[in-house]
C-alpha positions as CSV (number, residue, x, y, z in Angstrom):
1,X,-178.8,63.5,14.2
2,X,-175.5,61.8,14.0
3,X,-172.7,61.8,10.8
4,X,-169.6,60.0,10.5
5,X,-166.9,60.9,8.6
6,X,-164.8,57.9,7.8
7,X,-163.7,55.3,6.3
8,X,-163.5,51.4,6.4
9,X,-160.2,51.0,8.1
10,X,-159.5,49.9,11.2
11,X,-160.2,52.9,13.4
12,X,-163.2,54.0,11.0
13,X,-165.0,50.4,11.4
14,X,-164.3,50.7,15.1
15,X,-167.0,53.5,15.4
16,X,-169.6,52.1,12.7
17,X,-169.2,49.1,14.5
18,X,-170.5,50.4,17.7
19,X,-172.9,52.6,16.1
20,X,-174.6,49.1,14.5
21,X,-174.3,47.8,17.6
22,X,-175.8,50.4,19.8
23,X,-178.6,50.7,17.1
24,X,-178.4,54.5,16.5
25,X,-179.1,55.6,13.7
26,X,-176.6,57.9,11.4
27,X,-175.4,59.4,8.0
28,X,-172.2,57.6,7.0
29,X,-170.0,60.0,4.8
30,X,-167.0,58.5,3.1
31,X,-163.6,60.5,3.4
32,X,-161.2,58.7,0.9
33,X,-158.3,59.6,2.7
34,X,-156.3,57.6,-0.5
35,X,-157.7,60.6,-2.4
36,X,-156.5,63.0,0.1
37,X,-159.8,64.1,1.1
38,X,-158.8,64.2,4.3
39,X,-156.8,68.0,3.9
40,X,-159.8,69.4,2.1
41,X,-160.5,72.7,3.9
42,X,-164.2,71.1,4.8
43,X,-162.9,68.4,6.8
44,X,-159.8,69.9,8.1
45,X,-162.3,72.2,10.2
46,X,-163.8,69.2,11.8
47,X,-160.2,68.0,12.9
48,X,-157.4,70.0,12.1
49,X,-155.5,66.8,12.9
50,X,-156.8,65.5,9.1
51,X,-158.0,62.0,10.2
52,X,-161.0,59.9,10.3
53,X,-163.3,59.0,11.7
54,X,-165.0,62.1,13.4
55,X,-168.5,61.9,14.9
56,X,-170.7,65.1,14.6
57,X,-173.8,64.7,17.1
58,X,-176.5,66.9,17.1
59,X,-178.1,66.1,20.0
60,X,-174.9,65.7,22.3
61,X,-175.2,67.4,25.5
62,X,-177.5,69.7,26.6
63,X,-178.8,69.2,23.1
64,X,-175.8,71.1,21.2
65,X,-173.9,69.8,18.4
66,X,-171.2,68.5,19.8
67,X,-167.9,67.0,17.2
68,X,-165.9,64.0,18.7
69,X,-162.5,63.1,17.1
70,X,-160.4,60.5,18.1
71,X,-161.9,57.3,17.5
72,X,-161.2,56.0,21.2
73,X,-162.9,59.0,22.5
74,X,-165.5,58.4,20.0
75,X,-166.5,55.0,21.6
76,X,-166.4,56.4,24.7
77,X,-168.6,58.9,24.2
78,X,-171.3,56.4,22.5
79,X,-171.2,54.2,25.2
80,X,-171.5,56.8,28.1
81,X,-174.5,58.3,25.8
82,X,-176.5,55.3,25.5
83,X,-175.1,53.1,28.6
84,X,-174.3,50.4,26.3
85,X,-171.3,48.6,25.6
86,X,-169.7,49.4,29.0
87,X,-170.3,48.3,32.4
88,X,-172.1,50.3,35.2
89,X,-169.6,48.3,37.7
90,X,-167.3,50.5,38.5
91,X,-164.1,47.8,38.6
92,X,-165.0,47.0,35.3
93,X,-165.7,50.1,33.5
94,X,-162.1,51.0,34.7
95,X,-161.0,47.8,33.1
96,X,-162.8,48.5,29.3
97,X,-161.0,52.1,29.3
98,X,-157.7,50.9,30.3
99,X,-158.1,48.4,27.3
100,X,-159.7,51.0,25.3
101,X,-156.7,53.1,25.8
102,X,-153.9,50.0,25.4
103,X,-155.4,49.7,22.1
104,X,-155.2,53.5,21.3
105,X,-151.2,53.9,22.8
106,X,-150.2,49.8,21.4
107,X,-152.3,48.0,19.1
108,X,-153.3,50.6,17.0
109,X,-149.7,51.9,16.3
110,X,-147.9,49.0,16.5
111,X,-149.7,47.1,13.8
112,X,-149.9,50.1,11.6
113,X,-146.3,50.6,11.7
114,X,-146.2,46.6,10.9
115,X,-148.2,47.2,8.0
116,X,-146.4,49.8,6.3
117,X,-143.4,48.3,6.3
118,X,-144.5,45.1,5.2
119,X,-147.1,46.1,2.5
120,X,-146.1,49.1,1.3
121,X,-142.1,50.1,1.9
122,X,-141.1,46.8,1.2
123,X,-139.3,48.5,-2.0
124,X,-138.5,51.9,-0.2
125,X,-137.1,50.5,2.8
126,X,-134.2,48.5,2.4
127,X,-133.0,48.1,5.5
128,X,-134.6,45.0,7.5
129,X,-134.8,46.7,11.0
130,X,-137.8,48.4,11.3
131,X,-140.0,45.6,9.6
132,X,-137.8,43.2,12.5
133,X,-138.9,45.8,15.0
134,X,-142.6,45.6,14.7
135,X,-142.8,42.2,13.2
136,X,-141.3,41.2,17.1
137,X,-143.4,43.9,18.6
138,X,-146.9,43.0,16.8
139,X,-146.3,39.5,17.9
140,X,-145.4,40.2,21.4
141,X,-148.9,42.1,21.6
142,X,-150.8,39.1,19.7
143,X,-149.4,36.7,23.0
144,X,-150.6,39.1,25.3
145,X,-154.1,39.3,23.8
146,X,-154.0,35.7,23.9
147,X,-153.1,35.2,27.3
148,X,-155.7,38.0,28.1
149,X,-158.2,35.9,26.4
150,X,-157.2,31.9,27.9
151,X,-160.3,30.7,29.2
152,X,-162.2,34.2,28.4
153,X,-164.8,35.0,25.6
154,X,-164.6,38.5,26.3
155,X,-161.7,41.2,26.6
156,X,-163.6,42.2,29.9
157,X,-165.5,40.6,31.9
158,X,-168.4,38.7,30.5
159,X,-170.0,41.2,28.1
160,X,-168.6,41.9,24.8
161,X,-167.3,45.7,25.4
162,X,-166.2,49.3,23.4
163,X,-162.7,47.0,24.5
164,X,-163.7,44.7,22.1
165,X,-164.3,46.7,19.2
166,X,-161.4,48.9,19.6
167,X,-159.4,46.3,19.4
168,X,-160.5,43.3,16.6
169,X,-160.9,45.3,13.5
170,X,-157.4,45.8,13.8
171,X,-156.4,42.1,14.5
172,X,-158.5,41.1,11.2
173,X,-156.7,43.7,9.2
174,X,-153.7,42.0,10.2
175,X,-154.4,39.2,8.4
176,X,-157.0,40.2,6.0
177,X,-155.4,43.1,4.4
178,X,-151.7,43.1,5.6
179,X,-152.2,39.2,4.4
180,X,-149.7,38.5,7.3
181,X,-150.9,35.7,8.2
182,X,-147.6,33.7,7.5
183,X,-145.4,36.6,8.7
184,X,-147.1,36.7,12.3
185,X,-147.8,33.4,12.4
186,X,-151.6,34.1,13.3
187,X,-152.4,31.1,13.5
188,X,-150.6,30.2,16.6
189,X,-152.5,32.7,18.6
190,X,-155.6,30.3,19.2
191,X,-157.1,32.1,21.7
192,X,-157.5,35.5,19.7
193,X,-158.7,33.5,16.2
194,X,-161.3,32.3,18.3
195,X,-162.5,35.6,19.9
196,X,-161.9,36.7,16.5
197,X,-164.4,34.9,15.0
198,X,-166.9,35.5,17.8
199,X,-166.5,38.9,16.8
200,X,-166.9,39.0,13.3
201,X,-170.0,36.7,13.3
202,X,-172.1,39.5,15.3
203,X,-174.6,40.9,12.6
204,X,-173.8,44.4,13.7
205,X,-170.3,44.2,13.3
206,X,-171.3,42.3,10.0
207,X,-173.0,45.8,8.7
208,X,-171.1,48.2,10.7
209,X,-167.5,46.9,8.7
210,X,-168.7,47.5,5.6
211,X,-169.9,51.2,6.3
212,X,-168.0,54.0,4.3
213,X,-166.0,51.4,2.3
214,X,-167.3,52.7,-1.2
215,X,-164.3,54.1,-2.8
């Protein structure tokens, strides 16, 4: 009934994630967008915008197929679908999709423009400016997470969220793949190692960062 196309990178393991945790079940297809799978003419017509993850669902709607790309819209969708993972108060749905959407226009950017420039143009790039830029920027979003979360298990409210899992598979990539630990100075944000942690030791989020990692 429902296929993703992705990926286990930080947007990709966003939607598994939430598909684990919302108990659907799904067909995971891997894209290797390191192969350039991504531009082949059978994914391009799924999103002619050439990136994962995309969610086809079969019974969307109405019961027509409906295809979701856009992995913020993706999580949206799943949680208005199944009325999990975001809260029927109306103050604090408002709050998850203004998070939901800081992670799409800051988090998700920022640290991926962080991550280029210090794992792979550190010999294309000589010039020490734009790693300065989004060294400074990435941090300044790791002290607001970490005010956000003082005293706080959650990113909203006292449910763990779509917020959530927008947001934390891209905080662990920061350390577990950018291995910037030392660079950012994670360890100084207490507060988000901490929700961190509460994060990863969900089972679902367990499975679901694991899903379409086979390359």
């Amino acid at each position: 009934m429902i296929h993703l196309y992705s990926l286990a990178t930080p947007n990709g393991q966003k939607v598994s994630v939430a598909l684990e945790e919302l108990r659907l079940v799904y067909t995971p297809h891997t894209i290797n967008i390191l192969k350039g799978e991504q531009f082949t003419p059978d994914f391009v017509a799924l999103n002619p915008n050439s990136k994962i993850p995309v969610l086809v669902d079969e019974e969307g709607p109405n019961g027509s197929t409906v295809t979701i790309v856009e992995s913020g819209a993706i999580l949206l969708y799943l949680a208005e679908k199944t009325g999990g993972l975001l809260s029927t108060d109306p103050v604090l749905r408002m709050e998850t999709i203004q998070w939901l959407f800081f992670q799409m226009a800051n988090i998700g950017p920022m640290f991926g423009q962080f991550g280029h420039f210090f794992k792979y143009a550190k010999d294309r790039c000589l010039d020490p400016y734009p790693l300065e830029r989004y060294t400074t920027e990435a941090k300044r979003l790791l002290t607001l997470l970490d005010s956000r979360l003082a005293n706080r298990e959650w990113i909203v409210g006292e449910a763990y969220s779509i917020a959530d899992i927008a947001i934390f598979p891209w905080v662990e990539c920061l350390g577990q793949f950018y291995n910037a630990g030392e660079q950012l100075q994670l360890s100084e944000y207490s507060n988000v190692q901490e929700w961190l942690k509460r994060c990863l030791a969900r089972p679902a989020v367990q499975r679901g960062m694991t899903v379409c990692s086979d390359i």
